[in-house]
N, C-alpha and C positions, 0 to 999 in steps of 0.2 A: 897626539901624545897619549893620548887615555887607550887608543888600540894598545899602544906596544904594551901596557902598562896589564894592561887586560888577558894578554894572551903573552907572557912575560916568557914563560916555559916553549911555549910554540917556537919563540921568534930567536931563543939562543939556541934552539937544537942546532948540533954540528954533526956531518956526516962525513968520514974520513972517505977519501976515492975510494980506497981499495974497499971499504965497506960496500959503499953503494955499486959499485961494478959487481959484486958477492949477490947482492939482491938484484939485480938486474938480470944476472947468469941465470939465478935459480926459477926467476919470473918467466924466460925464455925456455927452462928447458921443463919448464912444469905441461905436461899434455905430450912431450913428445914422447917416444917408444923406439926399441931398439929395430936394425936393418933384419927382418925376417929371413927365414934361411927356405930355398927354396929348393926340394931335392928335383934331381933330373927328368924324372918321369913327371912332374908338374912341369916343369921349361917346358918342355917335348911336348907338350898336351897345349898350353898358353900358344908356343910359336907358331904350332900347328894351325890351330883356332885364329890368332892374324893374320895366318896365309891365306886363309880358307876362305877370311871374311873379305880381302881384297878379288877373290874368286870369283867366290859369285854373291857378293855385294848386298851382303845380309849383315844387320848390327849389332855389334858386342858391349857388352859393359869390361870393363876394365880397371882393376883397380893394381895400382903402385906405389911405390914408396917415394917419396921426398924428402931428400939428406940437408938436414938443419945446421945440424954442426956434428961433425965426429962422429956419424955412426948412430946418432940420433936426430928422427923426424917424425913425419905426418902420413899418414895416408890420403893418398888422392885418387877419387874414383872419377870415371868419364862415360860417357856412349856414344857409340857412334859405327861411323864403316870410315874401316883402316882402308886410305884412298893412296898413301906411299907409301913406301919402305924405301930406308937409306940405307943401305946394308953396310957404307964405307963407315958410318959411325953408328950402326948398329941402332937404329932407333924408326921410329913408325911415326905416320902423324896421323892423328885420330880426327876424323870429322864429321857435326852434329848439324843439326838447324841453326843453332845458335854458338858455336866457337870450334875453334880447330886447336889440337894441341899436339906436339911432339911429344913423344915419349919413350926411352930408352930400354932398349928390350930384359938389361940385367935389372933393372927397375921394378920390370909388372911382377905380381903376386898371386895374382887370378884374373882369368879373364871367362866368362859366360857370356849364353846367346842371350 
């Protein structure tokens, strides 16, 4: 009894839902960033650079975008040698020492040896 008594103000706060989904929204979109625009002659150079590395089997860094909500996300970077390409859904799997990953060719943002 002496808690409640003690922390009197703590213990009546009320949070309306829609308040708390507001602050939940804002906590999620804090750190993200909008979908980069990437003009053609960077695609062209990027697609080229994945062909090139399933060639002849030398490793790239790669970094892409991942969509959080709406048009806002994270950047994710990887290394590796691109060992497939899916060309039916347009995407590569990137493979390292330690993880393989899929990744979607309207996605990447840059890619270096």
């Amino acid at each position: 009894m002496g808690r409640k008594i003690d922390d009197l103000f703590g213990s009546m706060r009320m949070i309306l839902p829609e308040h708390k989904a507001e602050i939940q929204r804002m906590n999620a979109e804090r750190g993200l960033v909008e979908r980069p625009v990437v003009d053609e002659i960077d695609f062209d150079e990027n697609c080229f650079r994945i062909y090139d590395s399933t060639q002849y089997d030398y490793a790239i860094h790669v970094k892409w975008f991942r969509e959080v909500r709406s048009g806002l996300g994270v950047y994710e970077t990887a290394w590796g040698v691109v060992k497939e390409i899916d060309a039916s859904n347009r995407r590569f799997r990137l493979v390292s020492d330690w993880d393989s990953v899929w990744i979607r060719v309207e996605d990447v943002v840059s890619v270096t040896k």
